[in-house]
PDB file with one MODEL, atoms N, CA, C and O in Angstrom:
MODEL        1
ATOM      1  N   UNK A   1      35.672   7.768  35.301  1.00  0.00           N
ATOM      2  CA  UNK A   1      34.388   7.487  34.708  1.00  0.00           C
ATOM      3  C   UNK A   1      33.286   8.078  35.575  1.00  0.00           C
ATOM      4  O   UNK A   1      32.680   7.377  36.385  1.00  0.00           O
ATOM      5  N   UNK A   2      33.045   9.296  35.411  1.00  0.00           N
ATOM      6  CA  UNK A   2      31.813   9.926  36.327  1.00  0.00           C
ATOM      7  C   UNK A   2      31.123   9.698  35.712  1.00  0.00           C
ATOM      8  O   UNK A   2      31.227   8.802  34.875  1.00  0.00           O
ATOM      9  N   UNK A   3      29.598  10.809  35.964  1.00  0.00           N
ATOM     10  CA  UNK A   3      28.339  11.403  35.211  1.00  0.00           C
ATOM     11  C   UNK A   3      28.919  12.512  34.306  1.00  0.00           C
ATOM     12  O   UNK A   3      29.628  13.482  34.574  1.00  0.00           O
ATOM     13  N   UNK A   4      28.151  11.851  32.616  1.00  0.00           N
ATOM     14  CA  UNK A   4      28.665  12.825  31.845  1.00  0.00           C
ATOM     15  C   UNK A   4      27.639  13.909  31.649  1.00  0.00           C
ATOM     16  O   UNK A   4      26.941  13.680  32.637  1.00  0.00           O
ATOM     17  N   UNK A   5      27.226  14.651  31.215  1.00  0.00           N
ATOM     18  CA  UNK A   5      26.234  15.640  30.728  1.00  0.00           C
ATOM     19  C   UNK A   5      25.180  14.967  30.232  1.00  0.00           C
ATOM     20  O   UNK A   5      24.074  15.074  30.762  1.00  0.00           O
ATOM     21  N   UNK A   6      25.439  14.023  28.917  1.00  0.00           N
ATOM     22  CA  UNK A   6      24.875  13.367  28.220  1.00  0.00           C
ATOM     23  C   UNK A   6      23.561  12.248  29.369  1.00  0.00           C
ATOM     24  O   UNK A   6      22.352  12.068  29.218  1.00  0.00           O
ATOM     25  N   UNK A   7      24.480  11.752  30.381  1.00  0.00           N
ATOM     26  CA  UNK A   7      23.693  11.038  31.616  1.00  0.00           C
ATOM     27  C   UNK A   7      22.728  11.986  32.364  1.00  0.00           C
ATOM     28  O   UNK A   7      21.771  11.634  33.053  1.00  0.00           O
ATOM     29  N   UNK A   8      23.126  13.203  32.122  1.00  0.00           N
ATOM     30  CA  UNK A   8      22.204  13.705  33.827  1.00  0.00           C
ATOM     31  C   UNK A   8      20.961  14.671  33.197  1.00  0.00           C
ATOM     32  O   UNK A   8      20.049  15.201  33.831  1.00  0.00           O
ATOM     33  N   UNK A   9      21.375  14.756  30.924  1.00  0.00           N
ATOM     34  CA  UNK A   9      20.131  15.336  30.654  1.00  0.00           C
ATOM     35  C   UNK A   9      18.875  14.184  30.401  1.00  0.00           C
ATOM     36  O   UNK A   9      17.682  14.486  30.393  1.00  0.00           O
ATOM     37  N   UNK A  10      19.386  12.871  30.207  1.00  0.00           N
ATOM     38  CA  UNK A  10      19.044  11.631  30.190  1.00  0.00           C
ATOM     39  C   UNK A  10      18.224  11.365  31.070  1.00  0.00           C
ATOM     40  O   UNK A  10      17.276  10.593  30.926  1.00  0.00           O
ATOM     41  N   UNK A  11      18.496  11.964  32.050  1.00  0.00           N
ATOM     42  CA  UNK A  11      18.073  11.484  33.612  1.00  0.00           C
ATOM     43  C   UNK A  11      17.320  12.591  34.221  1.00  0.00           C
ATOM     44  O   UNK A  11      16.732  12.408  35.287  1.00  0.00           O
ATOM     45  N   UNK A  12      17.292  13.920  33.518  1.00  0.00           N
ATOM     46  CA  UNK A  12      16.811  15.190  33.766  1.00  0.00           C
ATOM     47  C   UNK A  12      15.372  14.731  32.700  1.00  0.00           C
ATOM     48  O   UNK A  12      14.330  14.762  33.355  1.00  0.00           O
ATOM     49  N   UNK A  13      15.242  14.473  31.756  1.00  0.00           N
ATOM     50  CA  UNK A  13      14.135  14.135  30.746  1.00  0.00           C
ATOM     51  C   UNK A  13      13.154  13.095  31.378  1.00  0.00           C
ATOM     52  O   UNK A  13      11.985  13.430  31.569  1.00  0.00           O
ATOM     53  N   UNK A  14      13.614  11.783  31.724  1.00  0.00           N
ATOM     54  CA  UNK A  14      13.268  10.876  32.224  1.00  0.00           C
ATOM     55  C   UNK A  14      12.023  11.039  33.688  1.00  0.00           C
ATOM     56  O   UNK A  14      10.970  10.489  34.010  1.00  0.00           O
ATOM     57  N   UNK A  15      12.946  12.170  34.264  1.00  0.00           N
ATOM     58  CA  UNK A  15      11.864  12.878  35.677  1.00  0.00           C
ATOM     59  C   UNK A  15      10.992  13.825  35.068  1.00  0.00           C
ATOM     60  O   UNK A  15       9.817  14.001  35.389  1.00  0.00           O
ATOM     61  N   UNK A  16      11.546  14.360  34.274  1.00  0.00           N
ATOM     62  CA  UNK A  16      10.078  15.557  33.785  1.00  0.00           C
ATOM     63  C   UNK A  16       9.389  14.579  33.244  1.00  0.00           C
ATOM     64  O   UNK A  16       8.223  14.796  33.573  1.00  0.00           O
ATOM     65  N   UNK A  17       9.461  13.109  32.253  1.00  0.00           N
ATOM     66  CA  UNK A  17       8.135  12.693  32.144  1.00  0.00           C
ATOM     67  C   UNK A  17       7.401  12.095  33.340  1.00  0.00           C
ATOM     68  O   UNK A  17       6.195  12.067  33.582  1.00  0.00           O
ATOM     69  N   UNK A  18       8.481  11.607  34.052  1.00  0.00           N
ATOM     70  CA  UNK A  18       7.658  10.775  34.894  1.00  0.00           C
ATOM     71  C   UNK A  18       6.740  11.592  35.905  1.00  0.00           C
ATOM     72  O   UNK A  18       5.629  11.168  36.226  1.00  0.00           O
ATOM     73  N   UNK A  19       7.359  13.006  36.478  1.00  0.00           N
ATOM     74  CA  UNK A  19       6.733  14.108  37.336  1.00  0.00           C
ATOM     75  C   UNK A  19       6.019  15.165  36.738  1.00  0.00           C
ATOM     76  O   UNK A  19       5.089  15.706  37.335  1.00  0.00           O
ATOM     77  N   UNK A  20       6.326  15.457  35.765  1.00  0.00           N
ATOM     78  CA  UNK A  20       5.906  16.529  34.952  1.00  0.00           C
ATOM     79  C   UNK A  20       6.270  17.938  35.606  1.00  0.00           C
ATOM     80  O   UNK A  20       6.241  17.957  36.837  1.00  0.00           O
ATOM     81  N   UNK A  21       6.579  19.014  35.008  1.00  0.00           N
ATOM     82  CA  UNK A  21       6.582  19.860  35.190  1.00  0.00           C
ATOM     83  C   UNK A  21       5.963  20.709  35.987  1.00  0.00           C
ATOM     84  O   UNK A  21       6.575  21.629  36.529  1.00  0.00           O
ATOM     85  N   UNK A  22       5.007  20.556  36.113  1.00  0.00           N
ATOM     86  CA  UNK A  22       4.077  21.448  37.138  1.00  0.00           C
ATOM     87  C   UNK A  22       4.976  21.133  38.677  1.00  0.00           C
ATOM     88  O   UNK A  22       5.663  21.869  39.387  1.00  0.00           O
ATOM     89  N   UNK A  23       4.531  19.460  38.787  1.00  0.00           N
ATOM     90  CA  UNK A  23       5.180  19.191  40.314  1.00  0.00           C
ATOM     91  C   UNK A  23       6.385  19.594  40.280  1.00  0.00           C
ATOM     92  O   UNK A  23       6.706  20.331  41.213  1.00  0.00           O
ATOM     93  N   UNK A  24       7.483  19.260  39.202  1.00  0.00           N
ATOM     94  CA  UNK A  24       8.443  19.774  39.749  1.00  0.00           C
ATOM     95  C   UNK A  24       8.646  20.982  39.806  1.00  0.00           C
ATOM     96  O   UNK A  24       9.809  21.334  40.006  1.00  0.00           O
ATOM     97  N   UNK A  25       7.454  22.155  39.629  1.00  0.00           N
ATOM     98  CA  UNK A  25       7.917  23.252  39.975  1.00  0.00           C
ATOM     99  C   UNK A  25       7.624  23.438  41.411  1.00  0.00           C
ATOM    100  O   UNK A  25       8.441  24.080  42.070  1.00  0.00           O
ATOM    101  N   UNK A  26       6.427  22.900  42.065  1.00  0.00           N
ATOM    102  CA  UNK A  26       5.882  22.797  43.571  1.00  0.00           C
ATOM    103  C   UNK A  26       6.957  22.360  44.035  1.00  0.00           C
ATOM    104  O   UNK A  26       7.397  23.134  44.885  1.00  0.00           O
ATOM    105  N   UNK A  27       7.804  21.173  43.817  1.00  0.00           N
ATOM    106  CA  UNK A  27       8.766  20.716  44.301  1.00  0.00           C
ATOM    107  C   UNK A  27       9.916  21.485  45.047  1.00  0.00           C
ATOM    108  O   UNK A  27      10.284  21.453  46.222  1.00  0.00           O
ATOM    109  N   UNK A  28      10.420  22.293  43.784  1.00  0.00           N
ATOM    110  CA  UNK A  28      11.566  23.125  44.077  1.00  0.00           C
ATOM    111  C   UNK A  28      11.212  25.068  44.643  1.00  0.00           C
ATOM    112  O   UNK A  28      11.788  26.057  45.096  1.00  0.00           O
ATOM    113  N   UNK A  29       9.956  24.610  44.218  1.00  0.00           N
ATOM    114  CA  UNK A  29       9.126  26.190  45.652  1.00  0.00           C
ATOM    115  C   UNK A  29       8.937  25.877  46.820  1.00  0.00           C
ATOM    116  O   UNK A  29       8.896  26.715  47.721  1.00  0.00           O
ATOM    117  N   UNK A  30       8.769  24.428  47.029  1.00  0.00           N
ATOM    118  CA  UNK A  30       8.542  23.924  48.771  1.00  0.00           C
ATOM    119  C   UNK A  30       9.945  23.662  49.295  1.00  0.00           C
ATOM    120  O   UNK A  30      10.153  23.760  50.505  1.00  0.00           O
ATOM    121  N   UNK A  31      11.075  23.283  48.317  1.00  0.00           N
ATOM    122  CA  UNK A  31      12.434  23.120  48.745  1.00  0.00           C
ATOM    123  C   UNK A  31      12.943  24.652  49.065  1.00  0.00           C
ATOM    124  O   UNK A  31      13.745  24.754  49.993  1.00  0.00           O
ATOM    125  N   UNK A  32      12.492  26.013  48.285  1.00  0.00           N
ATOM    126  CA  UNK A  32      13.320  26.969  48.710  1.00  0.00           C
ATOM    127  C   UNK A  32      12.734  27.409  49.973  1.00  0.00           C
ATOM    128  O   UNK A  32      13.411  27.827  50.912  1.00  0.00           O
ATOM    129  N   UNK A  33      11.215  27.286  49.976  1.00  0.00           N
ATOM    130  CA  UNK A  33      10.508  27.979  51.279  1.00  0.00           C
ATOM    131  C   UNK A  33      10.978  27.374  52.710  1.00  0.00           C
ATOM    132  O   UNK A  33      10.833  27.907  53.811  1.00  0.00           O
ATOM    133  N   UNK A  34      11.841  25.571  52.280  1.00  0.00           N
ATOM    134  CA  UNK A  34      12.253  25.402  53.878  1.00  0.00           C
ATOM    135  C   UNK A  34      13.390  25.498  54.291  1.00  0.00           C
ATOM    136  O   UNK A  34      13.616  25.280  55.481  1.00  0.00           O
ATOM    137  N   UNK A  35      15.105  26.097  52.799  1.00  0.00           N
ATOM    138  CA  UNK A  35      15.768  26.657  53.225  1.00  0.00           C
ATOM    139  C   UNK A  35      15.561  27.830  53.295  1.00  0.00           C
ATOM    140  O   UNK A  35      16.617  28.335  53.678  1.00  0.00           O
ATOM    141  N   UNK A  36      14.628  28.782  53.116  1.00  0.00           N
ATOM    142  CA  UNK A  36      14.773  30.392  53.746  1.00  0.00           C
ATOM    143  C   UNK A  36      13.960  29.875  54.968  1.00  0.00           C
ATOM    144  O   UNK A  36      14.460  30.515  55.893  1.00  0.00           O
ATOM    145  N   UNK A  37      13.036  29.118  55.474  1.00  0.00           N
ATOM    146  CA  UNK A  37      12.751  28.886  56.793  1.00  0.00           C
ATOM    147  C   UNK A  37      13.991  27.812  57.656  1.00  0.00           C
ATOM    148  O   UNK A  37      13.568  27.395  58.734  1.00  0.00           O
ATOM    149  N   UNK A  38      14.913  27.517  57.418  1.00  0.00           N
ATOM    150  CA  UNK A  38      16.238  26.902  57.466  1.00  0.00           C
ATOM    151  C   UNK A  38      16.883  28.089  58.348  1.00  0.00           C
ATOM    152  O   UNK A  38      16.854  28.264  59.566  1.00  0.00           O
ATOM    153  N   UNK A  39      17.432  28.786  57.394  1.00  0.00           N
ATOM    154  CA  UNK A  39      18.201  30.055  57.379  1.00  0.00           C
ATOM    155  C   UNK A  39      17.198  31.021  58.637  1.00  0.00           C
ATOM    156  O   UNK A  39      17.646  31.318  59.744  1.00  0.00           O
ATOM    157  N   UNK A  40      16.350  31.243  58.339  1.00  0.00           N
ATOM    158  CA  UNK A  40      15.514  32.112  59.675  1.00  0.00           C
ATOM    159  C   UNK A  40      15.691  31.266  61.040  1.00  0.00           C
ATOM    160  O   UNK A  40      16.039  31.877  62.051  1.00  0.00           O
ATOM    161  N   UNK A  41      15.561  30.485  61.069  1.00  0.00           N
ATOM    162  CA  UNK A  41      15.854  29.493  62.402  1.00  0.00           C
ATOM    163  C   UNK A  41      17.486  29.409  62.750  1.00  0.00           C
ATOM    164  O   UNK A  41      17.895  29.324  63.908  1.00  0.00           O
ATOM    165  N   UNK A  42      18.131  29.435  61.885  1.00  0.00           N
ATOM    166  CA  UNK A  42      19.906  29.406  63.005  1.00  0.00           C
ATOM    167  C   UNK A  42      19.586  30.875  62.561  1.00  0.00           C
ATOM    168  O   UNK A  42      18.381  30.867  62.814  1.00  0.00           O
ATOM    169  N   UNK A  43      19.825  32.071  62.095  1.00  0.00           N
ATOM    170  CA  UNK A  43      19.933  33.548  61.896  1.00  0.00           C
ATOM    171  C   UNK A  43      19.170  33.540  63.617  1.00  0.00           C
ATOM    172  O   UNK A  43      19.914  33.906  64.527  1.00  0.00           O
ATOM    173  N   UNK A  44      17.252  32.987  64.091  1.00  0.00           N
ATOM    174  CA  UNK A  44      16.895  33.962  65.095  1.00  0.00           C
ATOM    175  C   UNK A  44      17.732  32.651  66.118  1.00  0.00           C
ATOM    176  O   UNK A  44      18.339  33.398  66.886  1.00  0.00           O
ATOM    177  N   UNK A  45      18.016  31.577  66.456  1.00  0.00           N
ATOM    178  CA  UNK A  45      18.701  31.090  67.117  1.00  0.00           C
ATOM    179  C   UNK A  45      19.948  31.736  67.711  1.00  0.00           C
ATOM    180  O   UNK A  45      20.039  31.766  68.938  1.00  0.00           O
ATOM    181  N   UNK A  46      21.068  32.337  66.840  1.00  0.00           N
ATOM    182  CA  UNK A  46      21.649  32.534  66.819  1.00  0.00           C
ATOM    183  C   UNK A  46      22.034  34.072  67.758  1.00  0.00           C
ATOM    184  O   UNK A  46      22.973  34.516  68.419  1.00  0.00           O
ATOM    185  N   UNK A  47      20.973  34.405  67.422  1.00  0.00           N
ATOM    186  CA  UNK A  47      20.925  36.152  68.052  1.00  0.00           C
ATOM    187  C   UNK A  47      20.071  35.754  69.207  1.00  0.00           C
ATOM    188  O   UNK A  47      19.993  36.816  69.823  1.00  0.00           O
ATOM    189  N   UNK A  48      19.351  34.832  69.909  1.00  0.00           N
ATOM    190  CA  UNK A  48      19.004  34.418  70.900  1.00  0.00           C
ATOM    191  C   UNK A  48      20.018  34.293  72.414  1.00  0.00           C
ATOM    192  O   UNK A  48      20.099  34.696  73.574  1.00  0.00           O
ATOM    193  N   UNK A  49      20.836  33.201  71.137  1.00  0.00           N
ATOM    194  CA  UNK A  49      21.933  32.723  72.289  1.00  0.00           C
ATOM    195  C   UNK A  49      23.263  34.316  72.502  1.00  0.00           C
ATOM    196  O   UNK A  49      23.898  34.568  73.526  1.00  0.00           O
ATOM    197  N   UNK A  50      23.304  35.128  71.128  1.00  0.00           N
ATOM    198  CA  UNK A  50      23.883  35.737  71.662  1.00  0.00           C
ATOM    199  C   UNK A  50      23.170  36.988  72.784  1.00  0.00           C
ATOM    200  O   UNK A  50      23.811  37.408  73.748  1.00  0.00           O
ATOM    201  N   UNK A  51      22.333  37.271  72.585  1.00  0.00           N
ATOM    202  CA  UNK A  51      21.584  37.811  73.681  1.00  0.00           C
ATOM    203  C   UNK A  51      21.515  37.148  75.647  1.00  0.00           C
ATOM    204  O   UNK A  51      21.770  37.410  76.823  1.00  0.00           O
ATOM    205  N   UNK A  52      20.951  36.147  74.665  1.00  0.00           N
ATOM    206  CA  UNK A  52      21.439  34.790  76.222  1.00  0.00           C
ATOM    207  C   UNK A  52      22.993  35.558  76.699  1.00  0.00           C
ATOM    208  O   UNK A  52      23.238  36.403  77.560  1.00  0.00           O
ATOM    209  N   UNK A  53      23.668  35.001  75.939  1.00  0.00           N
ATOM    210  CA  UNK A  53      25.478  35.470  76.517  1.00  0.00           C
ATOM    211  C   UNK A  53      25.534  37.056  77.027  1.00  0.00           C
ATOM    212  O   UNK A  53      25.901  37.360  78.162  1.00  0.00           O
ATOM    213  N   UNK A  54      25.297  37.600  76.459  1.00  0.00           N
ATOM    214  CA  UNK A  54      25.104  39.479  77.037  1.00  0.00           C
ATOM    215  C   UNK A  54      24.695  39.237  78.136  1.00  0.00           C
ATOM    216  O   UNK A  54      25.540  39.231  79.032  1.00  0.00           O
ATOM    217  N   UNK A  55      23.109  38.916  78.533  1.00  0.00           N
ATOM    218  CA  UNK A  55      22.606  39.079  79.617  1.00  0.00           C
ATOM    219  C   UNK A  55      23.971  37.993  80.888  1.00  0.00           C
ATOM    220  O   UNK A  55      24.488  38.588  81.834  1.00  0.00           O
ATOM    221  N   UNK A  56      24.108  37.353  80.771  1.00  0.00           N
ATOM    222  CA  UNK A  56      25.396  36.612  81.190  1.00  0.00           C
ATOM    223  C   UNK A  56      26.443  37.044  81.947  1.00  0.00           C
ATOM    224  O   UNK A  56      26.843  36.912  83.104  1.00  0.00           O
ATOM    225  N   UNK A  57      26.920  37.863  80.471  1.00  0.00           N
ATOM    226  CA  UNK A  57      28.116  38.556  80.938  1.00  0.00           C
ATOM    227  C   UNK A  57      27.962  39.797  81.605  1.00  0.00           C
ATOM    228  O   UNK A  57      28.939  40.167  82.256  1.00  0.00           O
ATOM    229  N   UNK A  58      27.034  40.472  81.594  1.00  0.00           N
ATOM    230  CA  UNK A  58      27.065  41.884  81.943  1.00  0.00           C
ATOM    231  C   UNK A  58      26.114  41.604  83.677  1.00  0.00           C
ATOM    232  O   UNK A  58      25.025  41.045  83.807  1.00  0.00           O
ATOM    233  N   UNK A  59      26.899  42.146  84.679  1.00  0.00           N
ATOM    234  CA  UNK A  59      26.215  41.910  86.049  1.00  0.00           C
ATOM    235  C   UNK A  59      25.339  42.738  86.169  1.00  0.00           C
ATOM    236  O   UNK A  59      25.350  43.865  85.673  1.00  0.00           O
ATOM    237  N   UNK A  60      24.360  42.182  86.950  1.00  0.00           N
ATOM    238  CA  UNK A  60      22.818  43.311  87.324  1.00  0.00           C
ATOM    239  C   UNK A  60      23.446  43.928  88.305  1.00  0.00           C
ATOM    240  O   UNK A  60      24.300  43.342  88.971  1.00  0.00           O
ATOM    241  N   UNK A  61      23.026  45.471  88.567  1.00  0.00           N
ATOM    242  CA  UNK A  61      23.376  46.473  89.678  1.00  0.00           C
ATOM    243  C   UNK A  61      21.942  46.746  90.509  1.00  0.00           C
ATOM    244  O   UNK A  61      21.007  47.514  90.282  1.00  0.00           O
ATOM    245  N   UNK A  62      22.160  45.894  91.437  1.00  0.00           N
ATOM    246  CA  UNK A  62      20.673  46.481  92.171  1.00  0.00           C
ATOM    247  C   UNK A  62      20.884  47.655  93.175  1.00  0.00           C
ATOM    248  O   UNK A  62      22.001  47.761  93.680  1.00  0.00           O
ATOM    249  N   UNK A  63      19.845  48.603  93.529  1.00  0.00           N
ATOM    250  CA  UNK A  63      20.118  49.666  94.264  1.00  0.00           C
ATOM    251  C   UNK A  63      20.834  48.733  95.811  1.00  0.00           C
ATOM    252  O   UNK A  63      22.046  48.874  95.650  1.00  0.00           O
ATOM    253  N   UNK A  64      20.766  48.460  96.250  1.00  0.00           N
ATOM    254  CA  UNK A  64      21.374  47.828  97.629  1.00  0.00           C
ATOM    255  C   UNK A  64      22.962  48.145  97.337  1.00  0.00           C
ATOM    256  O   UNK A  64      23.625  49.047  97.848  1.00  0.00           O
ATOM    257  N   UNK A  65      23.380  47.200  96.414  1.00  0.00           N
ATOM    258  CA  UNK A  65      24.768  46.757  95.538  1.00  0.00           C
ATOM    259  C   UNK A  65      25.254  48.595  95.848  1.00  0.00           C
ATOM    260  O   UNK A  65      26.101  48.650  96.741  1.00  0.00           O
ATOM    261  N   UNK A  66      24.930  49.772  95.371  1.00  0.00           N
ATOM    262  CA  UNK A  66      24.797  50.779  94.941  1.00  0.00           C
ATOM    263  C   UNK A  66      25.956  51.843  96.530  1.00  0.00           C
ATOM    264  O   UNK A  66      26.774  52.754  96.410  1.00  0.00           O
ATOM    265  N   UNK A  67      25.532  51.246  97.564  1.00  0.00           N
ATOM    266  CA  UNK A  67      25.349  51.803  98.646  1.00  0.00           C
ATOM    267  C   UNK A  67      27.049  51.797  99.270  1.00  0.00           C
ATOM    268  O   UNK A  67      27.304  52.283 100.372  1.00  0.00           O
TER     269      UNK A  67
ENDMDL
END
């Protein structure tokens, strides 16, 4: 016994009167703008830490070292 179709257009009608349309379009433009700002934050995180790790792994050669 789930949600049938019949329930969730029921329940889909019910919010457009109560919100109306307009908001729920603000709604679901402010929801995509903070998963693509979501997604930009682990994507530059991500290339941070791997940068972090490079500098890490790879040893500095100073002229002294050289000699």
């Amino acid at each position: 016994m789930g949600i049938s179709i019949q329930h969730l257009l029921l329940t889909l009608i019910i919010i457009i009167l109560v919100f109306g349309t307009k908001r729920l379009k603000n709604v679901g433009a402010d929801l995509g703008d903070a998963i693509k700002g979501f997604r930009k934050a682990i994507k530059d995180g991500t290339e941070e830490q791997e940068s972090k790790d490079q500098n890490i792994s790879e040893p500095k050669v100073t002229p002294k070292d050289q000699d």
